[in-house]
C-alpha positions in Angstrom: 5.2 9.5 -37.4 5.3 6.0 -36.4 2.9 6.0 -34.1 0.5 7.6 -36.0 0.8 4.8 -38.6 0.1 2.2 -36.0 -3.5 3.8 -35.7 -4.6 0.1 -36.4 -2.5 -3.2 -35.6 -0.3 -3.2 -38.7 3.0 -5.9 -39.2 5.7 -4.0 -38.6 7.2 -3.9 -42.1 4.0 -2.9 -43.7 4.4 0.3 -41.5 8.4 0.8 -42.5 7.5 0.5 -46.3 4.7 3.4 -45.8 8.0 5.9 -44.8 10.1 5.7 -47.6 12.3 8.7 -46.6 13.9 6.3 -43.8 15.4 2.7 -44.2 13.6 -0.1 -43.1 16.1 -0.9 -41.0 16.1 2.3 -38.7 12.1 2.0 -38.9 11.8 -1.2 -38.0 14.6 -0.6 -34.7 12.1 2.8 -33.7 9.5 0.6 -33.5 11.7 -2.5 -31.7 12.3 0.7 -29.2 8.9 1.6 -28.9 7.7 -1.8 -27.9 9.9 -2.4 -25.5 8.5 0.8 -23.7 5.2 -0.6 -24.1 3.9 2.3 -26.3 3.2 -0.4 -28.9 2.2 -3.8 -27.9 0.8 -7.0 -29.8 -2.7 -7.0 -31.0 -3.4 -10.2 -29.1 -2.3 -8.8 -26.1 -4.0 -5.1 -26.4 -7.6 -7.2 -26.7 -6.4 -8.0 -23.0 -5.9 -4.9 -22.0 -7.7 -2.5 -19.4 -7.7 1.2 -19.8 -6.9 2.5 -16.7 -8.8 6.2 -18.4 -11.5 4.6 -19.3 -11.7 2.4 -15.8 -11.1 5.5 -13.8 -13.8 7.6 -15.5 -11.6 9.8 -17.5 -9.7 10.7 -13.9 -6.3 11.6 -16.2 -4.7 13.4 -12.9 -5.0 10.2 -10.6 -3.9 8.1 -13.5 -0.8 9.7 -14.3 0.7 10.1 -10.8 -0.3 6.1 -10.9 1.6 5.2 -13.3 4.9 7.7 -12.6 5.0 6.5 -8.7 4.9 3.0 -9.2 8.1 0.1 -8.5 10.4 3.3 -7.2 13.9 1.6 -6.7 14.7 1.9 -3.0 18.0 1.8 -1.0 18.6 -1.5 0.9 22.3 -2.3 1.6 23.3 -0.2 4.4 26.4 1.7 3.4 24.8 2.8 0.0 21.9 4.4 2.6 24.7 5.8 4.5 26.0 7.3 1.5 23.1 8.5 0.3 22.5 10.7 3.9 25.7 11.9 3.8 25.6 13.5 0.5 21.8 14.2 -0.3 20.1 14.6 2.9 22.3 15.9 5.8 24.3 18.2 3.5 20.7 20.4 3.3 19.5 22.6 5.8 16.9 20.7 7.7 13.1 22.4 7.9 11.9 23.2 11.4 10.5 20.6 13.0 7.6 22.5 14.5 5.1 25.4 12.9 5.4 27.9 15.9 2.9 31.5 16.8 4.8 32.5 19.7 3.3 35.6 20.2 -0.4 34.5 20.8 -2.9 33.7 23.6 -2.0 30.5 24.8 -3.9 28.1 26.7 -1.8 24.6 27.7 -3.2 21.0 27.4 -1.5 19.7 30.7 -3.9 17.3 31.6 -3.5 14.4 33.6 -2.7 11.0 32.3 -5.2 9.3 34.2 -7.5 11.2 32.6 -7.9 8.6 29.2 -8.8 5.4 29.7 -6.2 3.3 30.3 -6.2 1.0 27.5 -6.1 3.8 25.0 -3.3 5.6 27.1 -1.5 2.6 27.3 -1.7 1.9 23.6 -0.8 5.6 22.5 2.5 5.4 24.7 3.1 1.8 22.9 2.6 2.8 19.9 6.1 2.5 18.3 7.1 1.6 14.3 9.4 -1.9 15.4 12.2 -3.8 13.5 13.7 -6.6 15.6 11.1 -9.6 16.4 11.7 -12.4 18.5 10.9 -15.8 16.9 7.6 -16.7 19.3 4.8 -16.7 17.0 2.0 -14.3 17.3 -1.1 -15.7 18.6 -4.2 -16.2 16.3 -6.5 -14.7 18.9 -4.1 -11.0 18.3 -4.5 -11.9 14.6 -8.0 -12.2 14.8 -8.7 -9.1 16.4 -6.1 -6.6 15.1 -7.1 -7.7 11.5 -11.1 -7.6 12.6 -10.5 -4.6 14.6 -8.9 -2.6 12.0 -11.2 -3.8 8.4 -14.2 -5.5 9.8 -17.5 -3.9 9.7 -19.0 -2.5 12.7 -22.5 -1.1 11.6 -24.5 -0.2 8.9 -26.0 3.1 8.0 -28.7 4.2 5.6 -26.9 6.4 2.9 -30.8 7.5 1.8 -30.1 7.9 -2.4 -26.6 5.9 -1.7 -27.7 2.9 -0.6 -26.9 1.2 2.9 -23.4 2.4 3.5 -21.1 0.6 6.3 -18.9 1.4 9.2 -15.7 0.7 10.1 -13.5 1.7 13.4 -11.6 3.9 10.6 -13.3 6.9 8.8 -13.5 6.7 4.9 -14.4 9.1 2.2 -18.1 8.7 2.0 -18.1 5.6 4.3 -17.2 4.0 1.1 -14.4 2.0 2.5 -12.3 1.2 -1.1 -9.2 -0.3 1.1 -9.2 -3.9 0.6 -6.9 -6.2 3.0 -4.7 -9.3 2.1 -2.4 -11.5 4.8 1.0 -13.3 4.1 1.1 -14.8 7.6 4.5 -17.1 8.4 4.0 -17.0 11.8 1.1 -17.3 13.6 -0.2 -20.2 16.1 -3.5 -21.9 15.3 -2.8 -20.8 11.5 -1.3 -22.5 8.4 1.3 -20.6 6.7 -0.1 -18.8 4.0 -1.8 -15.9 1.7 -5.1 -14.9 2.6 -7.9 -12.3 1.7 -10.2 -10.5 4.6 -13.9 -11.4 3.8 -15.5 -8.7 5.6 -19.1 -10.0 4.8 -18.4 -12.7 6.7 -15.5 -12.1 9.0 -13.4 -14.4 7.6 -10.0 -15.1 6.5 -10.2 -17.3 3.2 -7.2 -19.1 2.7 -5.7 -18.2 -1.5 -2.4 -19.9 -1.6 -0.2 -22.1 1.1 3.0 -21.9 1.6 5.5 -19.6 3.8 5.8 -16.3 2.0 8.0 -14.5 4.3 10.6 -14.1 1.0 7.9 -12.6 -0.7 6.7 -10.1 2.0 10.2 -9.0 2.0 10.4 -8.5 -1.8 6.8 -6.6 -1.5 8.8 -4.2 0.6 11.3 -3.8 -1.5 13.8 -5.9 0.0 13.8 -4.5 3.6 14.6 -8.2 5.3 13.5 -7.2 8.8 9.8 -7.7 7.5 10.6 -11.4 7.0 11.9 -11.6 10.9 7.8 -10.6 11.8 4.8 -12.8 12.3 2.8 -11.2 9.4 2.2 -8.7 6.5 -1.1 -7.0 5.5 -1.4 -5.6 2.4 -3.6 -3.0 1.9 -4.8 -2.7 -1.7 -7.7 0.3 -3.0 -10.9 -0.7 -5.4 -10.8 3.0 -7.1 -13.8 2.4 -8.4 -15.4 2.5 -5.0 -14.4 5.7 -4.5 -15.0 7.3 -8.1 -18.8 6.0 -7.7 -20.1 9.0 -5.8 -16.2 11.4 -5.9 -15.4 11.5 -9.5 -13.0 14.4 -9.2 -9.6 14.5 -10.2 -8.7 14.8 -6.1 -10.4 11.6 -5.8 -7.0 9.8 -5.8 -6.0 11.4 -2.7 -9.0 9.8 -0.4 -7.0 5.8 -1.2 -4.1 7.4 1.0 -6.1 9.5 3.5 -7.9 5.7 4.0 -4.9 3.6 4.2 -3.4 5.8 6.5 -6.1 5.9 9.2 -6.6 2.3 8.7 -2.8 1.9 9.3 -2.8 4.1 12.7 -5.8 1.9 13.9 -3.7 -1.7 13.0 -0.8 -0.2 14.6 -2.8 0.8 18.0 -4.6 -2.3 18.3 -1.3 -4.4 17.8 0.2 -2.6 20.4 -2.4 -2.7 22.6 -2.1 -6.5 22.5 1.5 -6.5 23.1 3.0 -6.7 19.6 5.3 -4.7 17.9 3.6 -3.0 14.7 5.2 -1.4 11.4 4.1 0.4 8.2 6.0 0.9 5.1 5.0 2.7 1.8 8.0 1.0 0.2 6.1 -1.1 -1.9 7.0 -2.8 -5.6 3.3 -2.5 -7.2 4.0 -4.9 -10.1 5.3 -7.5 -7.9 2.6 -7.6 -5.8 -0.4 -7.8 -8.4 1.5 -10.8 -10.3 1.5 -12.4 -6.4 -2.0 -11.3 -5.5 -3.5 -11.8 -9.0 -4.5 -7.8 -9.5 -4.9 -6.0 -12.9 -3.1 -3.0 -11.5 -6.1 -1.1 -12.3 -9.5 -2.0 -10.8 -7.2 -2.8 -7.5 -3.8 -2.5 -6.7 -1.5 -2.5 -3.7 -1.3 1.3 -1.8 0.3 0.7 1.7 1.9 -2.7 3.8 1.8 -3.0 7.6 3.0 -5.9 10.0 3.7 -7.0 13.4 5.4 -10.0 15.6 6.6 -10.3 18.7 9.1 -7.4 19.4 12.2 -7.7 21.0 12.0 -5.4 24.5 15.1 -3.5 25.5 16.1 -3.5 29.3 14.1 -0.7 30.6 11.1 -2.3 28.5 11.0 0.0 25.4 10.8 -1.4 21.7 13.8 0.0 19.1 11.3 1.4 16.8 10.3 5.3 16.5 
C-alpha cells in the first residue's frame, strides 16, 4: 500500500496522512524500513539513477541473478573455514569425481610428451593456482606480455552486416570481446605503483590513480591476504552491452563467464610460461570494486580477478598451488 502511494516522489508525511487506518507513526517507520532497503530512494538521487532493465534491454533473468550474487560474504579466518568443512562440506557424501562408461569401445590417448611443442607442454605442466610469493618483483617485460598476450588484439575480421569484428588469443561470443581489463600493480620493475586500465586500441597501459593498492586488491578479494603478498591483480570487468548488441537473450548473461574464464586460462598459461606463479579467484566484493574503479555497476562491473608474482618453489621445484 505504501508503495503504491509513492507512484510519484511524495514527502513522506503526505503519504502517512493519505492511510488513515494506520498511525503516522508506524507509516512513517514502514517507509524509514523501506528506504533503507533501497526500495524507496530520494528524488534527487533516483534522477541519478540507471535502470539496469532498461540498460540490459529488458534482460530481467540476467538482471536478477545480478543483483542476488553480488558482495556474497566469504570465509577468511582460518578456523571459522575449518569449521565450516567439518560441518557443511565433509559431513556430505562427496559426488564422483569422474563421469565413467566403462563398458564401451575404448580407444587410449597415450601419446608421447614430446609430441606438443615444448613451450606449450611446459606451460600446461606449470600451470598451477599459487599462494606464497617471494618478494622479487615481477618484471615489466612478463607484465607486458601476459597482460598483451591475454586482452590485446591480434587481428581483425570482417563481421559483413556486423561490422569489423576483432580477435583475440581467447574465443568470445560473437568475437565481441565485452571483458574489459584493469591492473593494481604493487610490484613490478620498470612500473610505478598504481591502478591502470588496458587500452587495447593502442596497447597501452594508462596510468588512473597512483599509489600502492595491495590493501585494496586484497579487500577486492574479499579479504584473502595472500593476494597482497603477489606482484599484481587484474580485474576483469564485462560491458553487457557488448554482448546484448547482437545476443539479446535471456542466456546472454552466461557468455560474460564463458569469456572471463577462457581469458583467465590463457593469463594463467602465459604467466606460467614466463616463470610466474598465477591465480584466479571469483571471490569478489562488486560494490567495492565499482566505488574503486569508478563503475555504475550496470553498463560495467567487475566479473572475475586473476594475479601473479614470483612464486615460492618447493625442494623438488613444484609451486604449493593446485
Amino acid at each position: 500500500m505504501i508503495l503504491g502511494l509513492f507512484d510519484r516522489p511524495r514527502e513522506p508525511r503526505e503519504v502517512a496522512s493519505r492511510l488513515p487506518g494506520f498511525g503516522p507513526r508506524a507509516v512513517l517507520t514502514v517507509i524509514r524500513r523501506l528506504r533503507a532497503a533501497r526500495f524507496l530512494v530520494p528524488e534527487a538521487e533516483a534522477r541519478r539513477l540507471v535502470s539496469r532493465v532498461r540498460a540490459w534491454r529488458e534482460n530481467l533473468a540476467s538482471a536478477l541473478y545480478h543483483a542476488a550474487s553480488r558482495d556474497q560474504r566469504y570465509l577468511v579466518a582460518p578456523g571459522a573455514l575449518a569449521d565450516f568443512v567439518v560441518k557443511s562440506v565433509a559431513i556430505a557424501r562427496r559426488p564422483p569425481l569422474f563421469k565413467r562408461y566403462r563398458v564401451r569401445v575404448r580407444r587410449p590417448l597415450d601419446v608421447a610428451p614430446e609430441d606438443d611443442p615444448p613451450t606449450l607442454q611446459a606451460a600446461l605442466a606449470a600451470r598451477r593456482t599459487v599462494r606464497e610469493f617471494s618478494r622479487a618483483p615481477v618484471a615489466f617485460a612478463d607484465l607486458a606480455r601476459i597482460i598483451q598476450g591475454t586482452w590485446g588484439r591480434t587481428g581483425v575480421l570482417d563481421g559483413g552486416l556486423l561490422g569489423r569484428l576483432i580477435t583475440k588469443t581467447s574465443p568470445s561470443g560473437g568475437s565481441l570481446h565485452p571483458i574489459e581489463v584493469y591492473v593494481l600493480a604493487w610490484r613490478v620493475a620498470g612500473l610505478a605503483p598504481g591502478l591502470y586500465h588496458y587500452d587495447v586500441a593502442s596497447n597501452e597501459l594508462r596510468q588512473l590513480k597512483r599509489g600502492d593498492f595491495r590493501r585494496q586488491a586484497v579487500r577486492c578479494a574479499s579479504g584473502q591476504s595472500w593476494v597482497g603478498r603477489a606482484g599484481f591483480v587484474c580485474v576483469m570487468t564485462a560491458v553487457f552491452a557488448r554482448t546484448l548488441w547482437k545476443y539479446q537473450l535471456e542466456n546472454a548473461y552466461r557468455i560474460l563467464w564463458l569469456d572471463a574464464g577462457h581469458l583467465a586460462q590463457t593469463f594463467c598459461l602465459l604467466a606460467a610460461s614466463r616463470g610466474l606463479g598465477p591465480f584466479t579467484t571469483g571471490a569478489l566484493q562488486e560494490s567495492y570494486i565499482e566505488r574503486l574503479l569508478g563503475l555504475d555497476g550496470i553498463r560495467e562491473f567487475p566479473v572475475y580477478l586473476c594475479g601473479a608474482g614470483p612464486a615460492i618453489t618447493r625442494r623438488n621445484g613444484s609451486g604449493p598451488g593446485a
